[in-house]
Each structure stands twice: as structure tokens, then as C-alpha cells.
N, C-alpha and C positions, 0 to 999 in steps of 0.2 A: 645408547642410541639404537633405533630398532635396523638389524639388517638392511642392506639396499634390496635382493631377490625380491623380499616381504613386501617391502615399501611400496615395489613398483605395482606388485599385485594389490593391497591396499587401494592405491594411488586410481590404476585403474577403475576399480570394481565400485568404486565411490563415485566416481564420474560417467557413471551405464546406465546416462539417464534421469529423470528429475528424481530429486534427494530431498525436496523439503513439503509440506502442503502448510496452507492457512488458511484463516477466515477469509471472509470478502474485505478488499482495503477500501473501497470508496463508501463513505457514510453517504446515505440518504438524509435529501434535508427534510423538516418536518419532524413531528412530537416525536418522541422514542417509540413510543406504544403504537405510532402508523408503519414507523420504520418498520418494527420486529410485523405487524402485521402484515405490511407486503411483502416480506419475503418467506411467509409464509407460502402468501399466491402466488408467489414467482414474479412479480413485477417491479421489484426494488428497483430496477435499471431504469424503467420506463418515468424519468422525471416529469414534462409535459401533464403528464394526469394524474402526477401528486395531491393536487390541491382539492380538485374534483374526488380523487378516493378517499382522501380525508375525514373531507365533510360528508361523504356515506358512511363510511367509520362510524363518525359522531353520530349520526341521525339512525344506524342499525338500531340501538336500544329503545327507541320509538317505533320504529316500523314494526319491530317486532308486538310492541304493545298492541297498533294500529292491527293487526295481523291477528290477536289472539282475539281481538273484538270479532273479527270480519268472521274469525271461526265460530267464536261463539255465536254468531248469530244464524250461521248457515248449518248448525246442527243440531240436533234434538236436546232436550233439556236433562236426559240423562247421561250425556257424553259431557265431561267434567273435563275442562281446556282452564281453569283458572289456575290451575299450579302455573301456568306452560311463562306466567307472567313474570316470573323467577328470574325466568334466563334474562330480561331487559337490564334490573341492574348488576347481575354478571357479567355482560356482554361490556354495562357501563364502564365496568371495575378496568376493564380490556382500553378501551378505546377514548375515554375519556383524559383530559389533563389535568383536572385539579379533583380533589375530594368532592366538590359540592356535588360534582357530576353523578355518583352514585346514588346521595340522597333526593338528586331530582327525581330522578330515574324513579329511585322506590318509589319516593309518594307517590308517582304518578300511577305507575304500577299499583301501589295500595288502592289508589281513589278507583280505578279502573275495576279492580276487583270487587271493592264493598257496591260501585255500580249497576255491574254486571248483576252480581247475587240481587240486588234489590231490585231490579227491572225483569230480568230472566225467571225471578223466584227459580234457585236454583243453579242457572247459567253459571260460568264461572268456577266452578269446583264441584256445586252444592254444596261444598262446605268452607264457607267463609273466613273461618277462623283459620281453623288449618292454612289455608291462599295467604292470610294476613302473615301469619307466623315466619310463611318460606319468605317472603316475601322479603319481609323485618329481616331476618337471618341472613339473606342471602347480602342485602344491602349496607350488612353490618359487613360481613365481610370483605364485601367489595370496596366498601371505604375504607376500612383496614390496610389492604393490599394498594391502594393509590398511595397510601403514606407511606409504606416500606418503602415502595417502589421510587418513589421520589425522592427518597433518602438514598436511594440505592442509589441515582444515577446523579444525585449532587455529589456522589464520592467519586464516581466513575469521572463525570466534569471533572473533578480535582484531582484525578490522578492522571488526567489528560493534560491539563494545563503541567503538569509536573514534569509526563514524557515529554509536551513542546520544548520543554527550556530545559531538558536534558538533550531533546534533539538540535535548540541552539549551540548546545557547547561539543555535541557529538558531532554533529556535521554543520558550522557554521555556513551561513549566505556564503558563497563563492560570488568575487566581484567578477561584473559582466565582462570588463576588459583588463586584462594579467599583461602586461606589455606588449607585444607584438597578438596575444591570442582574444579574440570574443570570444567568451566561455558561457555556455547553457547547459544545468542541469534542470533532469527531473528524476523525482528519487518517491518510489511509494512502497510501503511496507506491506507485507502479507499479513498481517495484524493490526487494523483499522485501528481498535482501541490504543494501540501502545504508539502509533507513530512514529518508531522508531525499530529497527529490523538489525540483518547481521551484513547489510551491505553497506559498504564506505566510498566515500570517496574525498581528494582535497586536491587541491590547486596552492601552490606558494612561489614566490620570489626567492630564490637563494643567491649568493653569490656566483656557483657556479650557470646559473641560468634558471629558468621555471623549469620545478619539479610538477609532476601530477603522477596520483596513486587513484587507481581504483580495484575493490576486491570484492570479496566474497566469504563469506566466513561461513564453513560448513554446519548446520545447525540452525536454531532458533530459539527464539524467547530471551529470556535473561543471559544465558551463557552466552549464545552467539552477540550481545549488546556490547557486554564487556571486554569479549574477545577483540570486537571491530572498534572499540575505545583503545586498548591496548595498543593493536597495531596502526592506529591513526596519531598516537600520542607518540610511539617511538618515529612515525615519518615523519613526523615533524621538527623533530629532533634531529634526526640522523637527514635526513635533508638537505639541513643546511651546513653540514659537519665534513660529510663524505664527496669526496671530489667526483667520485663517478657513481654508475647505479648499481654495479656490482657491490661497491660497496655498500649503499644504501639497504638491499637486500640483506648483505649478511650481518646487517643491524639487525633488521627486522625479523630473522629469520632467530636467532641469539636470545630475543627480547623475547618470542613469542614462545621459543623450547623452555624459558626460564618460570614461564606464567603458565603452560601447559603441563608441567612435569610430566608424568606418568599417562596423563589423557591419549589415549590414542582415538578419540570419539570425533576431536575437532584438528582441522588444518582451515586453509585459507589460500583462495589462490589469490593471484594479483598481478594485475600489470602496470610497471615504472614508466614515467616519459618522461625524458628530459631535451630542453628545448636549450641550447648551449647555446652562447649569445653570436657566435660566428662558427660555422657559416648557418645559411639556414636549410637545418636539418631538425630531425627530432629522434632521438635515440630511441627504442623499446627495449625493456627484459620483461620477459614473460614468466611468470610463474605460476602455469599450470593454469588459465587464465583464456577462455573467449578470446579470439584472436579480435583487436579493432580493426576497421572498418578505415581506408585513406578516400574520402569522397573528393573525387577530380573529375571533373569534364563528363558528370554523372552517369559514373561510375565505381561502382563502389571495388574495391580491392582488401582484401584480407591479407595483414601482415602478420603472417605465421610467422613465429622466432624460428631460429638457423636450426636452433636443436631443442627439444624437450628439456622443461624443467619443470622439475617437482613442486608443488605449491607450500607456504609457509607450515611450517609443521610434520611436515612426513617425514624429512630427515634436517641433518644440519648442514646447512646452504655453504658454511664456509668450508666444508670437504668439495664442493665441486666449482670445476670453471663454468661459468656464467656467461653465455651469448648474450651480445646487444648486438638487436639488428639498429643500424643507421639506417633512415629516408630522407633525400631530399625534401625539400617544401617548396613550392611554386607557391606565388600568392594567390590567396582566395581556397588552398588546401581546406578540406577539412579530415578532421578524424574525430570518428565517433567512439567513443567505448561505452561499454552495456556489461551488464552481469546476465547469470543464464535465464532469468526470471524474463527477458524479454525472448532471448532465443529458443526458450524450452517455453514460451507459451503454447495451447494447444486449443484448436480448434475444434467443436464437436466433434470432426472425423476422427481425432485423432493425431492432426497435422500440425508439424512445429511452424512461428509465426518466420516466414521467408524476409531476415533482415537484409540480407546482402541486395534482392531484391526492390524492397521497399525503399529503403536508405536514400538513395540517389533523387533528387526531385532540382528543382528550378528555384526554389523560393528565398529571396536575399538575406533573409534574416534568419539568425541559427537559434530564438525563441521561436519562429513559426514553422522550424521545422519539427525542432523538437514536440511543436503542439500536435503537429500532423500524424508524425510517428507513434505519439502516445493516444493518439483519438484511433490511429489506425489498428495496431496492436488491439487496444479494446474491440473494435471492432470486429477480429480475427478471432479473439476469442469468445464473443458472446454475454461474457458473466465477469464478475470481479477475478482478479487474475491470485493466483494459487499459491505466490512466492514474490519476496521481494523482487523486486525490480528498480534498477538506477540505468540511469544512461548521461554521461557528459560529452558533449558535441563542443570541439574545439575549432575555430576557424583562425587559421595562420595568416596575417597582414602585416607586411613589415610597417616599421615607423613610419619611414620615408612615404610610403605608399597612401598610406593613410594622412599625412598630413597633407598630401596632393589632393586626397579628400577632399579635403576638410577648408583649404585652401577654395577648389572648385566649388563648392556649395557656397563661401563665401563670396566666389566675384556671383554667381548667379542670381544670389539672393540681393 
């Protein structure tokens, strides 16, 4: 086991700031070939005039023909614009979705050319054949490139369809209401393609009361997937086994020195809740771990743990005592937990996105908050966000209270 001096330096020097980057997570709807196209321009965000850029997309390998006519005609007969006709079914190979699109493209481009030469005597190349030939070539090739290409992304589809139903079994639907909690996540990965990242999260019934875990696992790609399987497989275990959260951790903590051996590359923070059936409280152990967020009488409050703990992985959890803070719960509490992917978002300046801030709002349901938070958040940052990001938003209603609900909507209706 590595030293505690090390650890804690490790410990720090990991957490001085954001530690991961990604692709952009939000796919753009529309052909694949528009997709990569706008974000070429920088406008992948801008949905609203998707449908409109498209169809300039499409219709560029014409304009351009349209274009090499309009020159040919405005210049002298020895200024040779008929190669220039090449680029259309190139452009086609780009922007179109099926093959035929490139052979439209030629021939029209070919006819355009043999035109040109026969009306211009000359216009066009002045050498016809030569124009014929790029022509042929270029739109052989661009047909070529539609059918890789299509192949390509009927594999990428099926290894998407593969990440979805690994990310059914990696982070299963959390039901909306767990006993006394309405529970709302939203969970997006730094890696659009894979759909699945190194953040977790789960919700369960145990005997002792409702458990909930959310983490973080340092890393990306494959490693970090496995690792947040690992430690979602032993909480669910040890969950329902361990009477307190102390314990629960130094399952977790056991499980994951045993699957990491030697790796000093990955840890994981994480923070426990558990929601004991009497009285109403809700316990935290923090491990190394984004403090959550108790939204009351909108306000938000950060529940720091009593003392520092180290996150899964840096040392072995069962050499030390483990704080749980206890909080009361008033009905209508909420608490929100997040990984850094929301609090280390950054705004063109520079500036991280202000959760404690934001959090707090008026609005009854804990989906329309979470919508508002995750529209807001994007909007803070401007562009697809850099790193995982999960958020679950718990709202605390006892039974009784709720069935008083439930009850009222009944005589009203």
C-alpha cells in the first residue's frame, strides 16, 4: 500500500483542476456528412438552420457547376475553367448521402463540359478530353468514398446500439419515485460516440433504508468504463449487506484496490447517502467527492463532510475512521449531487459554471429543474462540454405527506 505523506500529495495534485477532455457529447441531427460539415463552420450548435444548411450542402456541387458556366462565359476563350468542373462531384462525394449522388454530379458535370467545348470552341479547358478524363476520375472516386463511408458508419451505428445496451446494464433507468424520494437524473458522456463515460451513479432499496452512490472515476475511455462497472457492481452488493456507510465504503474501497493492483493511474471519488427509515435524515460519507448541494427555501447549502477523505483507490479505506455527516430533511428538501463535469464547466472567460448559484429556482418538478440546469450549464459554456457530466436531483416527501397529496387531488378532481 502506497504511503499516506504520498497519497495525500498524489490526492491533491490530481484534483488542481480539470483532469479529463473529450469530444463534443451532443450529436447533431441530420446526415453524418452535414454533421462533420458544420462543425467544421462552427455551427453544429446552431440546430434551427440545420435543415436549411443541409440543403445548400446538397445543392454546393451544382452551384459550383452553375459557377464554372457563369466564368466560362465572362472570360476569354483562352482562359481554360473546364478542369474547375472536377471539384462538383468531389464536393458531391462530401455532402451527398447515397452513391447515386456522385454519378449525378459527374454526368452533369461531364455534359456541362462536352457543352461548354462545343459552343465556346474551346471554353471549358480547350481540351475536352483532358476535362472528360478529371472528371470520370474524380467521380469514380467519389463514389468509392460514399461506400466506405457508409460502411463505415453502419459499424459506428452498431457499436452505438452496443454502447446503449451496455449503458442499460451499466447505469440502468433509476425509477422516478424510490420511497419517500422523486429521483431525477441526467447523465452525458464526454464521448458522444460511446454513450457511456467514467461517471456513475444508482439508487436502491436495501433493508437498511435507500442507498444512493454517485462518483467519478478518474480517467477515460475503456478503463475508466470498467472501473465505474466494478465499483457499481460491488455497491450494489455491499449495499444491501452492510448495515452503515462506513461500511459500504470499505467494500468498495477492498473491491477496487483488488481490480486496480499496482495502477496508481486511477482512483474514484464518491459520495454515499443513505436515507434510514426513522428518523428523517439522510446520512453522507464523502470520498474526496463535490460536496452536494441541500436545496431549501432556495437556497442552496453545501454539505462539506466533518473531515477529509481520500477517494476510492489512493489508500485502503479500512485503515481509517470515516465521518458521516447526518442532515435533518424537512419535506419538499432537495439534494442535488453532480460530478466535476458540471462544476468545472468553463465559459469562454475562463469561468467555472456557478452551481451553488444556479441550483436554487421555484419550479415543482425535479425533471424541469434538472432540464433547466442542464439548458443552463450549456448555455454557460457555449459549445459541447469537455467531460463527463451526471447530476441526480433528489427530492425528500414522506409517505404520509404525499398520500395527503394524493388524497387532495382526489377530492378536487
Amino acid at each position: 500500500m502506497r504511503p499516506d505523506s504520498d497519497t495525500r500529495m498524489v490526492y491533491e495534485d490530481r484534483h488542481d483542476g480539470g483532469l479529463r477532455t473529450g469530444r463534443e457529447t451532443a450529436p447533431v441531427r441530420g446526415t453524418a456528412q452535414t454533421r462533420r460539415a458544420l462543425r467544421l463552420v462552427g455551427v453544429a450548435g446552431d440546430r434551427p438552420l440545420l435543415p436549411v444548411i443541409g440543403l445548400i450542402l446538397r445543392l454546393l456541387p451544382f452551384l459550383v457547376i452553375l459557377a464554372v458556366v457563369v466564368l466560362a462565359a465572362a472570360t476569354p476563350e483562352n482562359v481554360h475553367v473546364g478542369p474547375l468542373l472536377a471539384v462538383a462531384p468531389a464536393l458531391s462525394g462530401l455532402t451527398q448521402t447515397a452513391p447515386r449522388g456522385p454519378l449525378i454530379t459527374g454526368g452533369v458535370a461531364a455534359v456541362v463540359s462536352v457543352a461548354l467545348a462545343a459552343l465556346g470552341q474551346g471554353r471549358g479547358g480547350g481540351e475536352p478530353y483532358v476535362t472528360l478524363l478529371s472528371v470520370a476520375l474524380v467521380t469514380t472516386t467519389a463514389w468509392l468514398g460514399v461506400h466506405v463511408r457508409m460502411r463505415q458508419e453502419r459499424t459506428i451505428e452498431e457499436v452505438r446500439s452496443v454502447a446503449e445496451a451496455a449503458q442499460e446494464v451499466l447505469l440502468p433507468q433509476v425509477p422516478g419515485t424510490v420511497g419517500p424520494l422523486t429521483v431525477g437524473v441526467r447523465y452525458r458522456a464526454a464521448a458522444a460516440e460511446a454513450r457511456i463515460g467514467g461517471d456513475l451513479y444508482e439508487v436502491v432499496p436495501t433493508p437498511f433504508g435507500i442507498r444512493v452512490a454517485i462518483g467519478d472515476v478518474r480517467g477515460k475511455g475503456l478503463g475508466a468504463v470498467r472501473t465505474a462497472a466494478a465499483v457499481l457492481s460491488a455497491f450494489r452488493e455491499a449495499a444491501y449487506e452492510e448495515p452503515d456507510l462506513p461500511g459500504v465504503a470499505r467494500r468498495l474501497s477492498a473491491s477496487l484496490e483488488r481490480r486496480l493492483g499496482e495502477n496508481d493511474e486511477e482512483f474514484v471519488t464518491l459520495i454515499l447517502l443513505g436515507f434510514p427509515p426513522e428518523p428523517a435524515c439522510v446520512d453522507i460519507l464523502n470520498c474526496g467527492h463535490p460536496a452536494p448541494l441541500l436545496l431549501r427555501a432556495a437556497h442552496a447549502e453545501p454539505l462539506d463532510p466533518p473531515t477529509p477523505t481520500p477517494p476510492l483507490g489512493i489508500m485502503d479505506l479500512r485503515r481509517l475512521d470515516l465521518p458521516v455527516l447526518r442532515v435533518p430533511l424537512l419535506p419538499r428538501d432537495r439534494l442535488l449531487l453532480y460530478t466535476d463535469g458540471i462544476i468545472e464547466a468553463r465559459n469562454p472567460a475562463g469561468e467555472f459554471y456557478p452551481l451553488p448559484d444556479r441550483a436554487p429556482d421555484s419550479l415543482p418538478g425535479v425533471e424541469d429543474t434538472l432540464d433547466r440546469l442542464e439548458a443552463d450549464v450549456q448555455r454557460h459554456v457555449g459549445r459541447p462540454l469537455q467531460d463527463d457530466a451526471a447530476m441526480v436531483l433528489l427530492e425528500y416527501t414522506p409517505v404520509v405527506a404525499r398520500h395527503d397529496e394524493l388524497r387532495g387531488a382526489r377530492l378536487s378532481a
